[in-house]
SEKE-465915 format. One record per residue (C-alpha): residue number from 0; residue in one letter; z, y negated, x. Coordinates in steps of 0.25 Angstrom, whole numbers. Last residue first. Example, Ala and Ser with C-alpha at 12.3 -4.5 7.8 and 13.67 -1.06 7.14 Angstrom:
// residues 2
<1,"S",<29,4,55>> <0,"A",<31,18,49>> 
//
This chain:
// residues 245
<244,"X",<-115,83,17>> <243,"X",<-124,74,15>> <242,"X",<-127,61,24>> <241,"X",<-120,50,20>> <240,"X",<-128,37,18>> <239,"X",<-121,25,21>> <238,"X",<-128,12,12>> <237,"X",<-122,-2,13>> <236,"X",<-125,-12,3>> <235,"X",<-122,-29,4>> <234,"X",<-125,-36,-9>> <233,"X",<-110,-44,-10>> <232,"X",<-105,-35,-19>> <231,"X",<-105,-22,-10>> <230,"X",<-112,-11,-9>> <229,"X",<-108,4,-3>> <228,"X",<-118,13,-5>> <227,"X",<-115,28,-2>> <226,"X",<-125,39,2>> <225,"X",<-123,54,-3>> <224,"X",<-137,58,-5>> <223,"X",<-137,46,-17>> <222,"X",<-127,35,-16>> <221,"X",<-113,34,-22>> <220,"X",<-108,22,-24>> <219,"X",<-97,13,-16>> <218,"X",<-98,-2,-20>> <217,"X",<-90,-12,-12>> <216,"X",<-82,-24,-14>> <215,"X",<-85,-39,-10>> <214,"X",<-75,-50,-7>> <213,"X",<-78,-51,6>> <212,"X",<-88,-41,10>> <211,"X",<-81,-26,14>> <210,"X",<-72,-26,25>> <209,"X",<-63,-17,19>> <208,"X",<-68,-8,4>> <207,"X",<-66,-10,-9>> <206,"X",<-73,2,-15>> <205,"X",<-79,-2,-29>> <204,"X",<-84,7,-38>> <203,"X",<-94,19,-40>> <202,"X",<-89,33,-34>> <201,"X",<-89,38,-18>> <200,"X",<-75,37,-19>> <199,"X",<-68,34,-33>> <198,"X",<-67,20,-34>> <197,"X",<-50,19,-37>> <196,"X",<-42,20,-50>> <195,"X",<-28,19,-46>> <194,"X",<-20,33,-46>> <193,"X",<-6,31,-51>> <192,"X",<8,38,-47>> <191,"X",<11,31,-36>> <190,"X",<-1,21,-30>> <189,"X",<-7,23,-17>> <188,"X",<-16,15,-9>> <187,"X",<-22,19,4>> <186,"X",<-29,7,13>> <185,"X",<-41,5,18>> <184,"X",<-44,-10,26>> <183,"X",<-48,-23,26>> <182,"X",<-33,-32,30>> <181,"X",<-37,-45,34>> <180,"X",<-34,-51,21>> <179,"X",<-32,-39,13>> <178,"X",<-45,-31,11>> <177,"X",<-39,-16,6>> <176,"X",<-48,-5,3>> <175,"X",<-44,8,-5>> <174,"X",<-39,21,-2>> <173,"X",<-31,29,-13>> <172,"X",<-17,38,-11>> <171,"X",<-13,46,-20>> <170,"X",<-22,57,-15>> <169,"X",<-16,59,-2>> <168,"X",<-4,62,-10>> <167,"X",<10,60,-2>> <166,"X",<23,67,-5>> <165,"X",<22,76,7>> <164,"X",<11,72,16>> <163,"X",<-2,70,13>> <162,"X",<-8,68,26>> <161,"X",<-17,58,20>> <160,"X",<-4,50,17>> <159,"X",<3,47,29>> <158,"X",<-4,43,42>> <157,"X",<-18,41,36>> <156,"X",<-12,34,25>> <155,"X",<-2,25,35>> <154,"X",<-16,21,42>> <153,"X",<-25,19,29>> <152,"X",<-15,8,26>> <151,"X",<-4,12,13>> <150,"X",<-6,5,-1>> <149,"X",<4,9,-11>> <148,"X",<5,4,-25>> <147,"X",<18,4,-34>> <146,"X",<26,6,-44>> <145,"X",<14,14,-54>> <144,"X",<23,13,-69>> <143,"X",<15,0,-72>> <142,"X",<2,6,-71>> <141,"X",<-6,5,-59>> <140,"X",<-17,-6,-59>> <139,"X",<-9,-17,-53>> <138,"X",<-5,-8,-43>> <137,"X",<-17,-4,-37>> <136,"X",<-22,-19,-39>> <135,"X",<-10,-23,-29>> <134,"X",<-13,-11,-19>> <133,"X",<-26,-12,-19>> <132,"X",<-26,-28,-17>> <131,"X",<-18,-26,-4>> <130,"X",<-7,-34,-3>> <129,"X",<4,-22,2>> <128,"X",<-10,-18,10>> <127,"X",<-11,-33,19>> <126,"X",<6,-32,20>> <125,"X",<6,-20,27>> <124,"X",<-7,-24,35>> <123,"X",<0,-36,39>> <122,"X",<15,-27,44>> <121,"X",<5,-17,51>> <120,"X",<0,-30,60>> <119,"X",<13,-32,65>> <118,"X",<28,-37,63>> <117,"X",<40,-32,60>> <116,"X",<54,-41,59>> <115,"X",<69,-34,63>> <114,"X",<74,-46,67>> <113,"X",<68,-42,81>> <112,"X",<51,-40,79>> <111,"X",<46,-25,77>> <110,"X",<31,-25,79>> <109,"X",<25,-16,71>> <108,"X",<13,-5,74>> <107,"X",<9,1,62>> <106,"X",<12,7,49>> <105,"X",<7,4,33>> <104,"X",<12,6,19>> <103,"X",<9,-5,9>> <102,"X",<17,-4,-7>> <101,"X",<14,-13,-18>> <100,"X",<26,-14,-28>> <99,"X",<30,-12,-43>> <98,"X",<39,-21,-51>> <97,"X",<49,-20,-64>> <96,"X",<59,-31,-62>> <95,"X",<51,-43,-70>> <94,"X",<46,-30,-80>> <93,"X",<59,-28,-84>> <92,"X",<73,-20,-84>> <91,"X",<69,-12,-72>> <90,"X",<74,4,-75>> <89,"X",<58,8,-76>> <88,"X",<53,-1,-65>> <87,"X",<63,4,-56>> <86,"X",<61,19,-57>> <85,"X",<46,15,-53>> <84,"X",<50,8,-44>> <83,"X",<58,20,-36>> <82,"X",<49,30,-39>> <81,"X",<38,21,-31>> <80,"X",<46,18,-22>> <79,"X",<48,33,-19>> <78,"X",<33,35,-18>> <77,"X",<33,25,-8>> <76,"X",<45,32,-1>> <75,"X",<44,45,-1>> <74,"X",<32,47,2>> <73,"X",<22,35,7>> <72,"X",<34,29,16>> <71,"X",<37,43,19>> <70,"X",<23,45,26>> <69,"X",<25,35,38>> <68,"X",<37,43,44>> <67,"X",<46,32,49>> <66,"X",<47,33,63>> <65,"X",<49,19,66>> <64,"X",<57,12,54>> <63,"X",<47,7,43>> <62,"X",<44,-8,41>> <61,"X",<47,-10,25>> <60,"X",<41,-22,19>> <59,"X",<45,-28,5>> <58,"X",<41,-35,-7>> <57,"X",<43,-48,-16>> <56,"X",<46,-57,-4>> <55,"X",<41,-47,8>> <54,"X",<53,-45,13>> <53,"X",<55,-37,26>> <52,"X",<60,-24,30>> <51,"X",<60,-16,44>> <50,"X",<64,-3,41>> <49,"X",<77,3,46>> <48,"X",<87,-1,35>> <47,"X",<77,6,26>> <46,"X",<75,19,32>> <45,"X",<63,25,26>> <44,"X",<66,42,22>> <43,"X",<57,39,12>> <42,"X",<68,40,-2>> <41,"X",<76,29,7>> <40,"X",<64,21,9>> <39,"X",<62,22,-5>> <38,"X",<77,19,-8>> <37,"X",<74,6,-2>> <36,"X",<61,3,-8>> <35,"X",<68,4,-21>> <34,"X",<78,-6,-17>> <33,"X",<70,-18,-9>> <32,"X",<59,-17,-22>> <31,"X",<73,-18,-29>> <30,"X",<79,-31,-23>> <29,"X",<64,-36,-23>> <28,"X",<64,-35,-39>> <27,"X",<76,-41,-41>> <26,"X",<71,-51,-32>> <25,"X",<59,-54,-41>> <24,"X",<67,-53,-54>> <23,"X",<76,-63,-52>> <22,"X",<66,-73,-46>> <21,"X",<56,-72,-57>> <20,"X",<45,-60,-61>> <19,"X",<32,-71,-57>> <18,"X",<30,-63,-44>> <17,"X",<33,-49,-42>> <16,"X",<17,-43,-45>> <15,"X",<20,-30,-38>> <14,"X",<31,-30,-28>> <13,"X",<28,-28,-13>> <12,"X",<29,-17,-4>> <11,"X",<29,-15,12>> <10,"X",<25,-3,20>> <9,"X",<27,-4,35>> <8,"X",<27,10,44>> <7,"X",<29,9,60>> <6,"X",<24,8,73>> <5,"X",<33,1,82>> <4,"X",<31,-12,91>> <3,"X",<44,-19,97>> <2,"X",<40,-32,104>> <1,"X",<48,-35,116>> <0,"X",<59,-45,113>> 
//
């Protein structure tokens, strides 16, 4: 059979912290992260029997149909997941059944295998940002009522997000570095309804930034006549001056 390639939209989504809560309570679980992400596609416009789907054991991961505008994965239907659990988590009857999720979006070039199977580099980049320690710390840090954490590529951002469309605010949305095997890149991450505390730019703190030292982090500090230091732990400085505007 001749290798069918299409560009599509992937996101994926995996529960928060699922192990330890028991068998009974971790498929229940599943059963409902397969429900609510149902009726968010339905709120998107996403069709569900037309996406390609696989199990990811305690999370899920939705291949869009061809022609699926990019933009309502972002708006209706992440922010619709994120009504949706939190309607959950107030009705579950305890904490083994109340859960949040990670959410990656991303799009490329997949190779649609028979069986109905997707495969590509977009699928590994998917999962690389579903892992992403910005995503998982974002989430830890965010009150209980926050569902969930979303980190999107720099490509499904420049294609959706900093266009503002209807429903979505640029502003939300905050870009941080993500080092993930071999994954060093920038990605966009977005949390419903709380802003994580993040260095300001320009200000004092740490910018994690890709293909730094191993192991290291960054310092960015303002310099005098508009200059900028970065430094990082291992000794190394680099100075860019900029010239006055």
């Amino acid at each position: 059979m001749e290798e069918q390639w299409e560009y599509r939209a992937v996101l994926a989504v995996d529960i928060e912290k699922s192990s330890g809560r028991g068998n009974v309570p971790l498929l229940e679980n599943r059963e409902t992260l397969r429900s609510v992400l149902r009726a968010a596609c339905a709120r998107g416009g996403v069709d569900w029997e037309a996406c390609a789907r696989a199990d990811l054991g305690d999370g899920l991961r939705l291949v869009a149909p061809a022609g699926t505008r990019k933009a309502s994965l972002v708006h209706p239907l992440v922010h619709a997941l994120a009504d949706l659990l939190t309607a959950h988590n107030s009705a579950a009857r305890d904490a083994a059944t109340r859960f949040r999720v990670r959410v990656a979006l991303h799009a490329g070039e997949v190779c649609l295998l028979p069986g109905g199977e997707v495969a590509g580099s977009p699928l590994e980049t998917l999962a690389r940002l579903l892992d992403a320690p910005a995503a998982r710390e974002a989430l830890a840090a965010a009150p209980w009522p926050v569902p969930l954490s979303l980190l999107m590529s720099q490509h499904f951002y420049d294609e959706t997000v900093r266009h503002g469309y209807e429903g979505i605010d640029p502003g939300q949305f905050h870009r941080v570095g993500v080092e993930v095997k071999e994954l060093a890149t920038h990605a966009w991450l977005h949390t419903p309804g709380w802003t994580p505390a993040l260095p300001k730019p320009g200000g004092r703190g740490r910018d994690r930034r890709p293909g730094g030292p191993a192991g290291g982090s960054t310092m960015v500090n303002n310099a005098s006549r508009g200059g900028v230091v970065n430094a990082s732990q291992n000794g190394d400085q680099h100075i860019t001056v900029t010239r006055g505007r």
